[in-house]
Backbone as CSV, one residue per row, in Angstrom:
resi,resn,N_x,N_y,N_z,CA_x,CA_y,CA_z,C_x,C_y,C_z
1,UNK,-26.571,5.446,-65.958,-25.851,4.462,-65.166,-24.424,4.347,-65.702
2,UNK,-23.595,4.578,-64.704,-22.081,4.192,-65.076,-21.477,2.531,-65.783
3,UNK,-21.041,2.228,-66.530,-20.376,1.352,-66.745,-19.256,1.074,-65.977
4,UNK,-18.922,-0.263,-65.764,-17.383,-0.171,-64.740,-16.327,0.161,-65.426
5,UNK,-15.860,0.123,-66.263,-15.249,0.968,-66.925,-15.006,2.664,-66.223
6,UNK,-16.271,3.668,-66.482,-15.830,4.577,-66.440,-16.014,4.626,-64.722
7,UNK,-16.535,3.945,-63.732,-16.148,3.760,-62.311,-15.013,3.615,-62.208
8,UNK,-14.451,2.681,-62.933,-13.031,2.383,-62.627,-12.210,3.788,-62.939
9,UNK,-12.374,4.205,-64.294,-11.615,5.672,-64.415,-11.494,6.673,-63.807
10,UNK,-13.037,6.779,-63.004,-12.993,7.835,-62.246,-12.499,7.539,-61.146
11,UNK,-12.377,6.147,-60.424,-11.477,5.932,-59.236,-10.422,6.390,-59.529
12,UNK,-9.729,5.755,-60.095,-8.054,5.911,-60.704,-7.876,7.436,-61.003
13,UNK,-9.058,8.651,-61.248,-8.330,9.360,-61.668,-8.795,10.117,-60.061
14,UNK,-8.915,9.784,-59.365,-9.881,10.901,-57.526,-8.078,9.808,-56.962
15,UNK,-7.712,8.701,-57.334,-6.211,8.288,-56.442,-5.461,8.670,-56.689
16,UNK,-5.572,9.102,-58.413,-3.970,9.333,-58.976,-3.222,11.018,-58.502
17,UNK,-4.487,11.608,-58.038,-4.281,13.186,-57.918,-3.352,13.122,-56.567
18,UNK,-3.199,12.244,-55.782,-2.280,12.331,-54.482,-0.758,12.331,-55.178
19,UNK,0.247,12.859,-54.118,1.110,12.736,-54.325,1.871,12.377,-53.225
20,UNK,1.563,11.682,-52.535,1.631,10.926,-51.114,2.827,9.658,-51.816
21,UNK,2.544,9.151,-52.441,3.309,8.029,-53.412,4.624,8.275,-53.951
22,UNK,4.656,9.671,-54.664,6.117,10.472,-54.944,6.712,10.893,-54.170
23,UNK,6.683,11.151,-53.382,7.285,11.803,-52.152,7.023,10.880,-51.330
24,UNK,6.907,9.336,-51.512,7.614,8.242,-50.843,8.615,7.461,-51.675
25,UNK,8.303,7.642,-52.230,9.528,7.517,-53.448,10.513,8.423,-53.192
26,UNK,10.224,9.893,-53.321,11.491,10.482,-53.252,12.494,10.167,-51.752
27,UNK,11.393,10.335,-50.792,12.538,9.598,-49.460,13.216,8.383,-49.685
28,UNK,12.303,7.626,-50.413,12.969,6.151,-50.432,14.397,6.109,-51.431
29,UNK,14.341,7.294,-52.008,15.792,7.099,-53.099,16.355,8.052,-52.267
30,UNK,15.974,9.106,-51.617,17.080,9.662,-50.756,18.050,8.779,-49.613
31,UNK,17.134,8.221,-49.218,17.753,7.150,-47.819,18.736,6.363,-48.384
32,UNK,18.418,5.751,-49.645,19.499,5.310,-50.403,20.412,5.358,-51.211
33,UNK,20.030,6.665,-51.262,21.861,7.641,-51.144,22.330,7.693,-50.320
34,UNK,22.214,8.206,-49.211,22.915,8.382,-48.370,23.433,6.979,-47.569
35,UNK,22.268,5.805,-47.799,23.061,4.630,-47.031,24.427,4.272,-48.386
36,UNK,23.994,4.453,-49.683,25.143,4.430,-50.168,26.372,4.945,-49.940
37,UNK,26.383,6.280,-49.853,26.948,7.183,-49.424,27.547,6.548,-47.947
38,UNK,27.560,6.430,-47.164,27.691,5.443,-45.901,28.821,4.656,-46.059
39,UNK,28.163,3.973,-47.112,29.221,2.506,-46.834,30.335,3.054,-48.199
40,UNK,30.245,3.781,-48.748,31.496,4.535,-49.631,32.452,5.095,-48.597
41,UNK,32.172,5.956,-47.920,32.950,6.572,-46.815,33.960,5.515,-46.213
42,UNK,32.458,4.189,-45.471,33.124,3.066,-44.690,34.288,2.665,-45.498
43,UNK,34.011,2.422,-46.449,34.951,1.350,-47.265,36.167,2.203,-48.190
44,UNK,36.059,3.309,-48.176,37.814,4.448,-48.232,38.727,4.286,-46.965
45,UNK,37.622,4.995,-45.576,38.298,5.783,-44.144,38.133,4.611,-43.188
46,UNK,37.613,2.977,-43.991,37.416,2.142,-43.076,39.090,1.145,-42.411
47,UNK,39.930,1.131,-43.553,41.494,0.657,-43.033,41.953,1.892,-42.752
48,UNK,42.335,3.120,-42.227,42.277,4.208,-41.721,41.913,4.288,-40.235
49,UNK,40.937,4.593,-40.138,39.910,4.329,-39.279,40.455,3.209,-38.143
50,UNK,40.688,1.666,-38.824,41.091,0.751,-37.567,42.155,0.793,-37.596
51,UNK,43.052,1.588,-38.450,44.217,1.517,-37.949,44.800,2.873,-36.953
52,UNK,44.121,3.976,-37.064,44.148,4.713,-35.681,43.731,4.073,-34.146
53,UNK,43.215,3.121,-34.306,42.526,2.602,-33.221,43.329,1.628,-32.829
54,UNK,43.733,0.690,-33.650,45.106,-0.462,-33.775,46.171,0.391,-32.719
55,UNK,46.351,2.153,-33.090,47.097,2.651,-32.745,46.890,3.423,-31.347
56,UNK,45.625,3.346,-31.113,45.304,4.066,-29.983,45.486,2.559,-28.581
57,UNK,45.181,2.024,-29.036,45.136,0.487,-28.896,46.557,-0.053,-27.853
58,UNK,47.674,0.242,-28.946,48.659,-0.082,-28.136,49.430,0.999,-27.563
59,UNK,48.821,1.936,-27.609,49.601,3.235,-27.074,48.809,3.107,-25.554
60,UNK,47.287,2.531,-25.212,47.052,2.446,-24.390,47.646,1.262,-23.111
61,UNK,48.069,0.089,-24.107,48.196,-1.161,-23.356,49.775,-0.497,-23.258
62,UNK,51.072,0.536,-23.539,51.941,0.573,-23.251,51.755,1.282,-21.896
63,UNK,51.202,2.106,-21.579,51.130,3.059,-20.478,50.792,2.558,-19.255
């Protein structure tokens, strides 16, 4: 007869063999690079950015 103990071990060791868990992890730190990555861009090409538009802006309301 098993002790819970070694039930418990042998659960933990028939879950731990997935790797379903790391490779949600690894997406989950990828996504958040790149949303980092995101708002780095935003926040260089972001006064840039509205100021072409500032410029497209009144080049339209002159015409």
């Amino acid at each position: 007869m098993m002790t819970q103990f070694e039930t418990l071990a042998t659960w933990l060791k028939a879950n731990t063999k997935s790797e379903r868990g790391a490779a949600m992890v690894e997406y989950a730190l990828l996504l958040a690079l790149i949303a980092i990555v995101c708002i780095a861009a935003l926040s260089v090409l972001g006064g840039t950015v509205s100021e072409n538009f500032s410029g497209i802006d009144s080049d339209l309301q002159s015409r």
